[in-house]
C-alpha positions as CSV (number, residue, x, y, z in Angstrom):
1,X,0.0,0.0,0.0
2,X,1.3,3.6,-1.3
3,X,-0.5,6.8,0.9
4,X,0.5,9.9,0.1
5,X,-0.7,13.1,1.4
6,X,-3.6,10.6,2.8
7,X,-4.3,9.6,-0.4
8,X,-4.1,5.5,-1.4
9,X,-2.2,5.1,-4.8
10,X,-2.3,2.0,-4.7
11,X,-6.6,2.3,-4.8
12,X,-6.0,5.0,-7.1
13,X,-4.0,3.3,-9.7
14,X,-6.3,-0.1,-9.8
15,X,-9.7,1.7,-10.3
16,X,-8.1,4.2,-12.8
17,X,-6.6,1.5,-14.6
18,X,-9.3,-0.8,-14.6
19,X,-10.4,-0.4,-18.1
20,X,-7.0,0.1,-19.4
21,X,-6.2,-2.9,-20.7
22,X,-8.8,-3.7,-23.7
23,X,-8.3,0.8,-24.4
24,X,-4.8,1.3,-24.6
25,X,-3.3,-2.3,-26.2
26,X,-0.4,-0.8,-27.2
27,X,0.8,0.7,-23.6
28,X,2.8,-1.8,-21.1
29,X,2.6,-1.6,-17.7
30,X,5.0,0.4,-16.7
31,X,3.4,3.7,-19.5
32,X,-0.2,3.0,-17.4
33,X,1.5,3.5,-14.0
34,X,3.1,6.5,-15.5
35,X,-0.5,7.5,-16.9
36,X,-2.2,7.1,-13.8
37,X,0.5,9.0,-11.7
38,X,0.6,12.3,-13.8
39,X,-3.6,11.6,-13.9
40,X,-3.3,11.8,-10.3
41,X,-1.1,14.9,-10.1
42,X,-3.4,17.0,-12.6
43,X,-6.6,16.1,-10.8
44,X,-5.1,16.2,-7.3
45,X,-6.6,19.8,-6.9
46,X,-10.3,20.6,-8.2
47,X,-12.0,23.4,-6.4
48,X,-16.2,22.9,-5.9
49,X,-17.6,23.6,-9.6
50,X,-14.2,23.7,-11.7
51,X,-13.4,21.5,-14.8
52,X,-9.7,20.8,-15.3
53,X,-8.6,20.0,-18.8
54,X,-5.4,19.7,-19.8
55,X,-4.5,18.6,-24.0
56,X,-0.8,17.8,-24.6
57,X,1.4,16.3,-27.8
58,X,2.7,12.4,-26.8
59,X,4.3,9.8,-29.1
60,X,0.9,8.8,-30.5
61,X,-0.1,12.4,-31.1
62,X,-2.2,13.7,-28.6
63,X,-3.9,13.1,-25.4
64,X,-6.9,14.7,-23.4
65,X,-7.4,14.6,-19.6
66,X,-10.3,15.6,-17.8
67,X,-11.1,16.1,-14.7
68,X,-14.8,17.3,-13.6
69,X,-18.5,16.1,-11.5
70,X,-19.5,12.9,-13.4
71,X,-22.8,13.9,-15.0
72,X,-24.4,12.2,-18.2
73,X,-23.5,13.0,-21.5
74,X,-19.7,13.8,-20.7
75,X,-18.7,10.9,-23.2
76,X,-20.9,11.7,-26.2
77,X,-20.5,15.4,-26.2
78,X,-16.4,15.2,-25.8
79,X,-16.1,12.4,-29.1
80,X,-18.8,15.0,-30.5
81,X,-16.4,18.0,-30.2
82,X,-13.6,16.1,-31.2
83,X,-15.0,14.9,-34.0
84,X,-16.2,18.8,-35.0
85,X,-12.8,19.7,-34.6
86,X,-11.3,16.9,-37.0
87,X,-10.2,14.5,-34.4
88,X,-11.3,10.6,-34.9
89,X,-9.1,8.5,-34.2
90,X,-10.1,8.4,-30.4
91,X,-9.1,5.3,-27.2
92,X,-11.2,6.9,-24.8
93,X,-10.3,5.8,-21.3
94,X,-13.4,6.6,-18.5
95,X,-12.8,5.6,-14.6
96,X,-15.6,7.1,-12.3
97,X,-13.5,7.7,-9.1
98,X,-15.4,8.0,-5.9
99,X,-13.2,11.0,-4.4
100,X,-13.7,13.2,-0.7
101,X,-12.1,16.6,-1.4
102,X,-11.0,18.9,1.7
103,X,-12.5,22.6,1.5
104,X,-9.6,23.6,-0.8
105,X,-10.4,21.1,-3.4
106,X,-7.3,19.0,-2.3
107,X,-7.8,15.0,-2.6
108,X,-8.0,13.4,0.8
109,X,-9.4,10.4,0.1
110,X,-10.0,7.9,-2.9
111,X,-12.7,5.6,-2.1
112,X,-12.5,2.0,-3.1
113,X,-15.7,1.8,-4.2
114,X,-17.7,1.7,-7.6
115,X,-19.5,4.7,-8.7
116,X,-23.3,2.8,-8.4
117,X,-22.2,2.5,-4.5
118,X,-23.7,4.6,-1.7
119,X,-21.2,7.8,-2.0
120,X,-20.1,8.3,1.6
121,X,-21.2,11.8,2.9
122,X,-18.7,14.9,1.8
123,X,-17.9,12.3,-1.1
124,X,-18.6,13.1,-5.0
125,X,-18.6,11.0,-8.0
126,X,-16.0,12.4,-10.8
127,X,-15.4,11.4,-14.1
128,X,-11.4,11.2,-14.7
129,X,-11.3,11.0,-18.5
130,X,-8.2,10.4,-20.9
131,X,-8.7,10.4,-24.3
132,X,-6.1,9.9,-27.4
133,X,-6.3,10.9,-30.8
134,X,-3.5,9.8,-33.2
135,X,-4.2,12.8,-35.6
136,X,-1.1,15.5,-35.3
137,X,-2.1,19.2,-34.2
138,X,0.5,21.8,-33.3
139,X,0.4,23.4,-30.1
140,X,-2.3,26.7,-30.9
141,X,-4.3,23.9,-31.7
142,X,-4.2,22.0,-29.2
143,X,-4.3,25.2,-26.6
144,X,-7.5,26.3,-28.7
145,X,-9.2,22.3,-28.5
146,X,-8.4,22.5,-24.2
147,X,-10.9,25.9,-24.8
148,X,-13.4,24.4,-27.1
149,X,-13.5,20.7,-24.4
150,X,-13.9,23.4,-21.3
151,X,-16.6,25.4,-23.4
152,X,-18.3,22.2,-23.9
153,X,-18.0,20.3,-20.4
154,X,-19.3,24.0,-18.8
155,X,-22.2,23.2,-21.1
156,X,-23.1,19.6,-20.1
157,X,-22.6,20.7,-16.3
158,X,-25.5,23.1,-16.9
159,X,-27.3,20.2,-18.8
160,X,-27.0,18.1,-16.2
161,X,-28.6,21.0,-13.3
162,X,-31.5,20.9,-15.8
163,X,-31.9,16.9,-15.7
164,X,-32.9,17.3,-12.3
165,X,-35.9,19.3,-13.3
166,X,-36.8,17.3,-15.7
167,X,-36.7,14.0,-13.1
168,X,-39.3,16.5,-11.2
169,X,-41.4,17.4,-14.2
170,X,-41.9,13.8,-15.4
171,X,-42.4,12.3,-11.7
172,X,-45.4,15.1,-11.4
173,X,-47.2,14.5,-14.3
174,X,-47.7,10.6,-13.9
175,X,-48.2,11.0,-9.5
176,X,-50.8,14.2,-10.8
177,X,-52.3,12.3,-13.5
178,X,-52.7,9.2,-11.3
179,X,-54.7,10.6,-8.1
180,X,-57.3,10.2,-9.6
181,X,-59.4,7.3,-11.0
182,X,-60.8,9.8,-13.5
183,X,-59.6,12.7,-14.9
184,X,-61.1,15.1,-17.5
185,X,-59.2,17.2,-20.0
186,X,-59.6,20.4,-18.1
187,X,-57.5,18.8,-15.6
188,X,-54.9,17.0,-18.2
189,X,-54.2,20.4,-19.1
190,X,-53.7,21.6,-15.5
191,X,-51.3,19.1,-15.0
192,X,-49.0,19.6,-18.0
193,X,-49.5,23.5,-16.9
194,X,-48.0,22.0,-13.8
195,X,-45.1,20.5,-15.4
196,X,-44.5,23.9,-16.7
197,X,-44.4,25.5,-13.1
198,X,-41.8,22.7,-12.2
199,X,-39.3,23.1,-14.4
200,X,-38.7,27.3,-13.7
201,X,-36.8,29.1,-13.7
202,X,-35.2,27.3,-16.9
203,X,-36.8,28.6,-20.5
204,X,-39.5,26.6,-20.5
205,X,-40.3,27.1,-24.7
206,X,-38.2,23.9,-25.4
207,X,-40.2,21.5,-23.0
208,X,-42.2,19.1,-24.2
209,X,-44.4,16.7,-22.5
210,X,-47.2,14.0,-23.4
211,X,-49.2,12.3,-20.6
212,X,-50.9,9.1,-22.0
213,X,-53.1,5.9,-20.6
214,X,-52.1,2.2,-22.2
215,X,-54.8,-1.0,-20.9
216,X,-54.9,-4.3,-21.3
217,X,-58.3,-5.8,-21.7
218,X,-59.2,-9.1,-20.4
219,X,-57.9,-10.7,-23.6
220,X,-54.5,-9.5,-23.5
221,X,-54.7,-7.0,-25.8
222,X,-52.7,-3.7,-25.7
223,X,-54.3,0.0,-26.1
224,X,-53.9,3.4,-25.7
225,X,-57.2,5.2,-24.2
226,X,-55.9,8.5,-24.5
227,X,-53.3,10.7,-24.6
228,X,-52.8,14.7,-24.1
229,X,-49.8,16.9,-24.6
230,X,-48.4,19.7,-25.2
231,X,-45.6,21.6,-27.1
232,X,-44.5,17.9,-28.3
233,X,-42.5,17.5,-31.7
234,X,-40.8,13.8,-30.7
235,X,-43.2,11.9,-32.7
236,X,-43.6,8.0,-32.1
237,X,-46.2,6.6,-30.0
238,X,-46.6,5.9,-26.6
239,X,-45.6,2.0,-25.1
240,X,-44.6,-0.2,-22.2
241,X,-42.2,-2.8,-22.1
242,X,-43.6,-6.2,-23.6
243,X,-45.0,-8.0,-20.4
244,X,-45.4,-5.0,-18.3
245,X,-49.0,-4.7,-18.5
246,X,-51.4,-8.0,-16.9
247,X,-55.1,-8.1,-17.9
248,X,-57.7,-5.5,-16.7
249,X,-54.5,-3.5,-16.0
250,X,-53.9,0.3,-16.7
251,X,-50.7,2.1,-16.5
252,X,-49.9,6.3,-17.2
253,X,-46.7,7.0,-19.2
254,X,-45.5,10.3,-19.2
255,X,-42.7,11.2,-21.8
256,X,-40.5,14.6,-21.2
257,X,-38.2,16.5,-23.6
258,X,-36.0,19.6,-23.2
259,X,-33.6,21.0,-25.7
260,X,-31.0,23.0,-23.3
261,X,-29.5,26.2,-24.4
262,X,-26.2,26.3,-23.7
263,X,-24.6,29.6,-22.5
264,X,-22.1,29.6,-25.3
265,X,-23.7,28.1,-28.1
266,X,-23.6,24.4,-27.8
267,X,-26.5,22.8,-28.0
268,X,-27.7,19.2,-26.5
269,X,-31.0,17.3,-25.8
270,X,-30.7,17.5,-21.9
271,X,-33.4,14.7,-21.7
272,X,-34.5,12.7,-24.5
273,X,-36.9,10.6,-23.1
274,X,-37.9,9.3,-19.5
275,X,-41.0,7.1,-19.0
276,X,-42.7,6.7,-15.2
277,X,-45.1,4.3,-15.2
278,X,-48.4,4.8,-12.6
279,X,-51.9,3.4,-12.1
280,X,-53.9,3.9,-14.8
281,X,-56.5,6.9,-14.8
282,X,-59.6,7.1,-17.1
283,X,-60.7,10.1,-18.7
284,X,-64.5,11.6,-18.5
285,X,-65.2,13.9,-21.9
């Protein structure tokens, strides 16, 4: 066992190199342990809120590091930039590291746990990402692609605030929708009104939101008795998992979309699609 400053390198190295293997074929051991001991250098300091990124030439051409809060879409939107900036060629190495910080940002502990675990209290889940591209790029290209990945992770972080909301939105329109045994569209309308209220003080022009009923009858057979929405442009129809539904059962699927606006430009559909499944409810015209 390695502790440094408190921290375990030893428990460091093994969950950041976990994946390494299958990613990076071509590195032996002794170039991962060098990886994972300038990773743990760069991201040994990451005050509440900030996004280290650091891009730098190496024999393979170049390599990314990031260090931020794990939220979704970190993968897809970083291969997306890349790829908008000409880069293709991409191993992309992702540990989730369960990390306690002190008040400076400092590590003081690297849990040995997986990132579905309980988080301990004062501990946060951080994505510790290292990608490599084999195209070359001179150094004001590089410098300008560290800007561009920042630009974009400062967008997804603000995505990811907005998920929350959206979690809220869809749980309130099936628990609304369901209180009732019978609802009538007056009310169908209040309640997407209320989805509305739920998601402020984000723009609320990009939400969109169907409510819908899917039965079985006593013969097995699967339909949709209604469904009301509002502002939705998704398309497709509303479903349940094959076996879900047991005769003379009802269920409410609410569906929820939000294009975010990103402070700088960047663009990214914060939620595509979430489906809570309640008791059913019946409408009275």
């Amino acid at each position: 066992m390695t502790i440094v400053g408190g921290v375990d390198h030893d428990i460091f190295t093994r969950r950041y190199l976990a994946q390494a293997g299958p990613i990076l074929p071509e590195s032996n051991a002794e170039e991962l342990t060098g990886l994972a001991e300038s990773a743990l250098s760069f991201g040994s300091v990451r005050r509440p809120g900030e996004i280290l990124v650091r891009v730098q030439a190496c024999p393979s051409g170049a390599a990314l590091d990031i260090v931020t809060a794990d939220v979704a879409y970190l993968v897809d939107s970083v291969r997306a930039e890349l790829a908008r900036a000409g880069y293709s060629s991409l191993q992309v190495l992702h540990p989730q590291l369960v990390v306690t910080r002190d008040p400076d940002g400092r590590i003081a502990r690297i849990h040995d746990l997986d990132d579905t675990a309980d988080v301990p209290a004062g501990a946060l889940v951080e994505s510790w990402m290292h990608v490599r591209f084999s195209e070359p790029a001179d150094a004001a290209a590089l410098d300008a692609l560290a800007v561009d990945i920042r630009r974009v992770l400062t967008d997804v972080q603000h995505a990811g605030d907005d998920l929350a909301s959206m979690l809220a939105a869809i749980a309130a329109l099936a628990d609304l929708t369901a209180q009732s045994r019978s609802v009538t569209t007056a009310d169908l309308n209040d309640i997407l009104a209320a989805g509305v209220v739920m998601v402020s003080p984000y723009p609320t022009d990009t939400l969109g939101e169907r409510i819908a009923s899917i039965s079985m009858d006593s013969g097995g057979v699967v339909k949709t008795d209604w469904i009301a929405s509002r502002n939705w442009t998704a398309g497709g129809q509303p479903t349940v998992p094959a076996g879900y539904l047991q005769p003379n059962e009802s269920v409410i699927v609410a569906h929820v979309t939000y294009r975010h606006r990103a402070l700088f430009g960047f663009a990214l559909l914060a939620l595509m699609l979430l489906v809570d499944a309640r008791r059913g409810a019946r409408v009275v015209r």
